[in-house]
C-alpha positions in Angstrom: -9.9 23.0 -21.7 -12.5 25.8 -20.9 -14.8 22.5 -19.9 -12.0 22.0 -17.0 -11.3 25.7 -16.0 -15.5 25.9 -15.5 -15.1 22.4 -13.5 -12.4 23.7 -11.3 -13.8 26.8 -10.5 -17.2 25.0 -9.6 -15.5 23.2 -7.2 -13.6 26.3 -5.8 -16.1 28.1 -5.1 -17.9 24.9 -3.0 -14.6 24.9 -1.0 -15.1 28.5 0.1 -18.7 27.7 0.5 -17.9 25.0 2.8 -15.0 27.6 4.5 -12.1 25.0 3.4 -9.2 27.1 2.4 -8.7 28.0 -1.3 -6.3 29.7 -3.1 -7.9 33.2 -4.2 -8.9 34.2 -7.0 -6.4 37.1 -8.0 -3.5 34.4 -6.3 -4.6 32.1 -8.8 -4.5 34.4 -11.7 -0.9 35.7 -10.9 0.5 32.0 -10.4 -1.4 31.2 -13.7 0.5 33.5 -15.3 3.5 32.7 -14.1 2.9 29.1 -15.2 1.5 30.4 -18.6 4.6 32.6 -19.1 7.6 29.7 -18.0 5.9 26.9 -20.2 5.9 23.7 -19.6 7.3 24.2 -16.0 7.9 22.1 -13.2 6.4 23.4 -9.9 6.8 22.4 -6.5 3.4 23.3 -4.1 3.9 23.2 -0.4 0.4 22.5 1.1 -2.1 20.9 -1.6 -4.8 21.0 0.6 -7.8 19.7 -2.2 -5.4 19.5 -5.4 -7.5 22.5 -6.8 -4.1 24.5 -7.2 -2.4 21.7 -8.7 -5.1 20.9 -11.2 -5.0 25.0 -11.9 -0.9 24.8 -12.6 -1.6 21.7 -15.1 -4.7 23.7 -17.1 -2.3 26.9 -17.3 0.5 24.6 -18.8 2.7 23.3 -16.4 4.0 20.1 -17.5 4.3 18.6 -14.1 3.3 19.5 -10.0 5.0 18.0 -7.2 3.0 19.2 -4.3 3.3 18.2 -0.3 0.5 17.8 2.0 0.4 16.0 5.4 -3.2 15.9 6.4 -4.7 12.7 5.8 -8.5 14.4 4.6 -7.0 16.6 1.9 -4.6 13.8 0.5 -7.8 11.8 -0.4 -9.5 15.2 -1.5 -6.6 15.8 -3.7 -6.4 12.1 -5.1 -9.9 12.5 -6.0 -9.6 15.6 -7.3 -6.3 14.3 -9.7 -8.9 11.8 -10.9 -11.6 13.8 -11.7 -9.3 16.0 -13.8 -7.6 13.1 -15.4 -4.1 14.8 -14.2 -2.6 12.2 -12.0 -0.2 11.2 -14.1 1.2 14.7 -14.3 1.1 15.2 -10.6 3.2 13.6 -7.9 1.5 14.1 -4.2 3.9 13.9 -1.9 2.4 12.4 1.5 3.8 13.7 5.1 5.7 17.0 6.7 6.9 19.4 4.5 9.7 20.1 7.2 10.9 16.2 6.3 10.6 15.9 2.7 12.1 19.2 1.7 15.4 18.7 3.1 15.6 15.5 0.8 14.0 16.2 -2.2 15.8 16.5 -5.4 15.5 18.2 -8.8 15.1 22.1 -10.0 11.5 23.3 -9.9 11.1 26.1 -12.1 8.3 27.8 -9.6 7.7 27.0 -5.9 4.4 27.6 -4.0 3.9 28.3 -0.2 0.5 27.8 0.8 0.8 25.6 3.7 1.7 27.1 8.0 2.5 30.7 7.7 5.5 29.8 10.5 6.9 27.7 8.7 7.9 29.5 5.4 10.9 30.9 6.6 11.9 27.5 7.7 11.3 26.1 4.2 13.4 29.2 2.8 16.6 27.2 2.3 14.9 24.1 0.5 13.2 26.3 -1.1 16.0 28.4 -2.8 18.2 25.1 -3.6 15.3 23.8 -5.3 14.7 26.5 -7.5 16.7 26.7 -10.2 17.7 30.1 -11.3 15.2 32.4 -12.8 13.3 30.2 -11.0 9.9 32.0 -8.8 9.1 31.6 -5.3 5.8 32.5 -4.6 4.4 32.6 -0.8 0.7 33.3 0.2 -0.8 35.2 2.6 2.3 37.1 3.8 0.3 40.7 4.3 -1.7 38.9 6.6 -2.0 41.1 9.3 -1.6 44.5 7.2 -4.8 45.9 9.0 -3.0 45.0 12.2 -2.1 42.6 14.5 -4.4 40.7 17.2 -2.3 40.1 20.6 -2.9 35.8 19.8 -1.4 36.0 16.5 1.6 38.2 17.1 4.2 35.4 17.2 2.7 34.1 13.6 3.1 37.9 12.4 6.7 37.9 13.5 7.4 35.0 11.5 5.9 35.9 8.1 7.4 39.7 8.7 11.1 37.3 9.1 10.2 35.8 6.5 10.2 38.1 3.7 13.0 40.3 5.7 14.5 37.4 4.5 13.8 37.1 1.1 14.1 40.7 1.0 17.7 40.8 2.2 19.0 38.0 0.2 20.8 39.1 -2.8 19.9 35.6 -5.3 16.5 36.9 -5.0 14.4 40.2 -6.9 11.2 40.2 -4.6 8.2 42.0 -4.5 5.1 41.7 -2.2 1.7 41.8 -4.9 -1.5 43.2 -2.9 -3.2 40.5 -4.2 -5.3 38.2 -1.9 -3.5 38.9 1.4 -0.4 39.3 -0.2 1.6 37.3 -2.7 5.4 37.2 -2.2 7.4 36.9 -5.4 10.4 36.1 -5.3 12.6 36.0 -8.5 15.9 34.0 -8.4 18.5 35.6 -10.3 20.1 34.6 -13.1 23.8 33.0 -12.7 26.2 34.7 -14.4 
Protein backbone atom coordinates (compact mmCIF):
# COMPACT_ATOMS: atom_id res chain seq x y z
CA UNK A 1 0.00 0.00 0.00
CA UNK A 2 2.69 2.73 0.92
CA UNK A 3 4.41 1.24 -2.52
CA UNK A 4 1.13 2.67 -4.39
CA UNK A 5 0.62 6.04 -2.38
CA UNK A 6 4.69 6.73 -3.40
CA UNK A 7 3.53 5.57 -7.14
CA UNK A 8 0.59 7.90 -7.26
CA UNK A 9 2.22 10.76 -5.89
CA UNK A 10 5.18 10.28 -8.41
CA UNK A 11 2.89 10.50 -11.02
CA UNK A 12 1.07 13.65 -9.54
CA UNK A 13 3.57 15.58 -9.22
CA UNK A 14 4.63 14.82 -13.28
CA UNK A 15 1.12 16.02 -14.01
CA UNK A 16 1.75 19.36 -12.40
CA UNK A 17 5.07 19.27 -13.96
CA UNK A 18 3.66 18.97 -17.27
CA UNK A 19 0.75 21.79 -16.09
CA UNK A 20 -2.12 19.00 -16.54
CA UNK A 21 -4.64 19.69 -13.80
CA UNK A 22 -4.32 17.74 -10.44
CA UNK A 23 -6.21 17.56 -7.64
CA UNK A 24 -4.05 19.46 -4.74
CA UNK A 25 -2.51 18.19 -2.27
CA UNK A 26 -4.50 19.47 0.92
CA UNK A 27 -7.84 18.52 -1.57
CA UNK A 28 -6.63 15.29 -1.63
CA UNK A 29 -5.97 14.86 2.06
CA UNK A 30 -9.48 16.11 3.05
CA UNK A 31 -11.31 13.78 0.49
CA UNK A 32 -8.90 11.01 1.77
CA UNK A 33 -10.24 11.42 4.85
CA UNK A 34 -13.48 11.54 4.05
CA UNK A 35 -13.13 8.30 2.26
CA UNK A 36 -11.03 6.88 5.20
CA UNK A 37 -13.73 7.90 7.70
CA UNK A 38 -17.17 6.51 5.54
CA UNK A 39 -15.39 3.04 4.85
CA UNK A 40 -15.76 1.11 2.17
CA UNK A 41 -17.76 3.97 0.32
CA UNK A 42 -19.09 4.34 -3.03
CA UNK A 43 -18.02 7.65 -4.62
CA UNK A 44 -19.09 9.24 -7.67
CA UNK A 45 -16.19 11.77 -9.42
CA UNK A 46 -17.31 14.26 -11.93
CA UNK A 47 -14.26 15.00 -14.17
CA UNK A 48 -11.42 12.06 -13.85
CA UNK A 49 -9.21 13.82 -15.93
CA UNK A 50 -5.85 11.10 -15.43
CA UNK A 51 -7.64 8.66 -12.85
CA UNK A 52 -5.03 9.90 -10.17
CA UNK A 53 -8.18 10.89 -7.86
CA UNK A 54 -9.81 7.75 -8.40
CA UNK A 55 -6.77 5.56 -7.74
CA UNK A 56 -6.38 8.01 -4.40
CA UNK A 57 -10.27 7.23 -3.28
CA UNK A 58 -9.48 3.27 -3.83
CA UNK A 59 -5.84 3.47 -1.65
CA UNK A 60 -7.86 5.47 1.20
CA UNK A 61 -10.57 2.63 1.21
CA UNK A 62 -13.25 3.28 -0.96
CA UNK A 63 -14.71 0.14 -2.17
CA UNK A 64 -15.68 1.41 -5.54
CA UNK A 65 -15.39 4.96 -7.92
CA UNK A 66 -17.71 5.71 -10.58
CA UNK A 67 -16.11 8.71 -12.17
CA UNK A 68 -17.29 10.73 -15.60
CA UNK A 69 -14.97 12.25 -18.02
CA UNK A 70 -15.62 13.31 -21.61
CA UNK A 71 -12.36 14.12 -23.14
CA UNK A 72 -11.08 11.47 -25.24
CA UNK A 73 -6.98 12.03 -23.95
CA UNK A 74 -7.68 11.72 -20.22
CA UNK A 75 -10.06 8.59 -20.76
CA UNK A 76 -7.01 6.67 -22.07
CA UNK A 77 -4.83 8.46 -19.35
CA UNK A 78 -7.17 7.22 -16.80
CA UNK A 79 -7.45 3.52 -18.36
CA UNK A 80 -3.88 3.41 -18.17
CA UNK A 81 -3.65 4.70 -15.01
CA UNK A 82 -6.59 1.93 -13.61
CA UNK A 83 -4.00 -0.50 -15.01
CA UNK A 84 -1.04 0.52 -13.63
CA UNK A 85 -2.76 0.51 -10.17
CA UNK A 86 -4.40 -2.77 -10.75
CA UNK A 87 -7.87 -0.90 -9.71
CA UNK A 88 -10.02 -1.39 -12.76
CA UNK A 89 -12.04 -3.70 -11.47
CA UNK A 90 -13.04 -1.39 -8.66
CA UNK A 91 -13.54 1.56 -10.96
CA UNK A 92 -16.27 2.15 -13.44
CA UNK A 93 -15.21 5.18 -16.07
CA UNK A 94 -17.95 6.55 -17.26
CA UNK A 95 -17.26 7.85 -20.99
CA UNK A 96 -19.19 11.27 -22.29
CA UNK A 97 -20.96 14.59 -20.79
CA UNK A 98 -21.54 14.77 -17.32
CA UNK A 99 -24.64 17.02 -18.22
CA UNK A 100 -26.10 13.44 -20.02
CA UNK A 101 -25.13 10.78 -17.81
CA UNK A 102 -26.12 12.37 -14.54
CA UNK A 103 -29.60 12.85 -15.15
CA UNK A 104 -29.79 8.91 -15.79
CA UNK A 105 -27.53 7.43 -13.49
CA UNK A 106 -28.70 5.28 -10.72
CA UNK A 107 -27.64 4.21 -7.19
CA UNK A 108 -26.68 6.17 -3.76
CA UNK A 109 -23.07 7.30 -3.77
CA UNK A 110 -21.93 7.80 -0.32
CA UNK A 111 -19.51 10.97 -1.47
CA UNK A 112 -19.64 12.88 -4.73
CA UNK A 113 -16.70 14.85 -6.32
CA UNK A 114 -16.85 18.02 -8.55
CA UNK A 115 -13.69 18.60 -10.25
CA UNK A 116 -14.79 18.98 -13.77
CA UNK A 117 -16.23 22.96 -15.52
CA UNK A 118 -16.68 25.31 -12.69
CA UNK A 119 -20.14 26.46 -14.72
CA UNK A 120 -21.47 23.65 -14.59
CA UNK A 121 -21.66 22.60 -10.82
CA UNK A 122 -24.64 24.26 -10.08
CA UNK A 123 -26.15 22.49 -13.02
CA UNK A 124 -25.05 19.12 -11.64
CA UNK A 125 -26.59 20.21 -8.14
CA UNK A 126 -29.81 18.25 -8.53
CA UNK A 127 -28.16 14.91 -9.76
CA UNK A 128 -25.99 15.44 -7.43
CA UNK A 129 -28.21 15.65 -4.28
CA UNK A 130 -30.56 12.61 -5.52
CA UNK A 131 -27.50 10.61 -5.85
CA UNK A 132 -26.24 11.08 -2.59
CA UNK A 133 -27.75 9.28 -0.16
CA UNK A 134 -28.18 10.85 3.18
CA UNK A 135 -25.26 11.63 5.35
CA UNK A 136 -23.93 11.41 2.15
CA UNK A 137 -20.76 14.45 1.18
CA UNK A 138 -20.71 16.55 -1.66
CA UNK A 139 -17.49 17.90 -2.19
CA UNK A 140 -16.74 20.71 -5.11
CA UNK A 141 -13.27 22.04 -6.01
CA UNK A 142 -12.01 25.21 -6.64
CA UNK A 143 -15.15 27.21 -5.60
CA UNK A 144 -12.83 30.22 -3.82
CA UNK A 145 -11.49 30.61 -7.10
CA UNK A 146 -11.46 34.14 -7.49
CA UNK A 147 -11.19 35.13 -3.62
CA UNK A 148 -8.22 37.49 -4.51
CA UNK A 149 -10.59 38.98 -7.06
CA UNK A 150 -12.13 38.81 -10.17
CA UNK A 151 -10.54 39.46 -13.72
CA UNK A 152 -13.26 41.24 -16.14
CA UNK A 153 -12.99 37.69 -18.62
CA UNK A 154 -13.84 35.45 -15.88
CA UNK A 155 -16.66 37.27 -14.24
CA UNK A 156 -19.49 35.20 -15.70
CA UNK A 157 -17.53 31.89 -14.41
CA UNK A 158 -17.29 33.67 -10.87
CA UNK A 159 -21.03 34.30 -10.92
CA UNK A 160 -21.67 30.82 -11.36
CA UNK A 161 -19.48 29.18 -8.69
CA UNK A 162 -20.75 32.23 -6.22
CA UNK A 163 -24.60 30.59 -7.35
CA UNK A 164 -23.42 27.71 -6.79
CA UNK A 165 -22.67 27.43 -3.21
CA UNK A 166 -25.59 30.26 -2.54
CA UNK A 167 -27.09 27.23 -3.44
CA UNK A 168 -25.85 24.77 -1.44
CA UNK A 169 -25.80 27.25 1.20
CA UNK A 170 -29.49 27.96 1.11
CA UNK A 171 -30.67 24.42 0.87
CA UNK A 172 -31.82 23.04 4.08
CA UNK A 173 -30.88 18.92 3.21
CA UNK A 174 -27.44 20.21 3.24
CA UNK A 175 -24.68 21.30 6.39
CA UNK A 176 -22.03 23.09 4.15
CA UNK A 177 -18.94 24.59 4.74
CA UNK A 178 -16.34 26.17 2.30
CA UNK A 179 -12.48 24.58 3.54
CA UNK A 180 -9.54 27.19 2.51
CA UNK A 181 -7.97 24.35 1.25
CA UNK A 182 -6.53 24.42 -2.40
CA UNK A 183 -8.82 27.18 -3.85
CA UNK A 184 -11.49 26.13 -1.85
CA UNK A 185 -13.19 22.82 -1.06
CA UNK A 186 -17.08 22.98 -0.70
CA UNK A 187 -18.41 20.34 1.68
CA UNK A 188 -21.53 19.76 1.71
CA UNK A 189 -23.12 17.31 4.29
CA UNK A 190 -26.54 15.76 3.51
CA UNK A 191 -28.52 15.47 6.44
CA UNK A 192 -29.74 12.70 8.00
CA UNK A 193 -33.63 11.67 7.39
CA UNK A 194 -35.48 11.58 10.17
Amino acid sequence: MIVDWQKLNTLRAAAKDERDPTTPDDVLAVLCQETERMQNARILEVGTGRGLTSVAFILAGARHVATIEREETRILAAKETFSAFGVSDCVTLLEGDAAEILPVLSGEYDLIFLDCAKVQYRRFLPDCKRLLRAGGVLCADDVLLFADGVPAKRRMLAKHIEEFVFDLNSDADFKTQVLSVGKGLAVARKKETQ
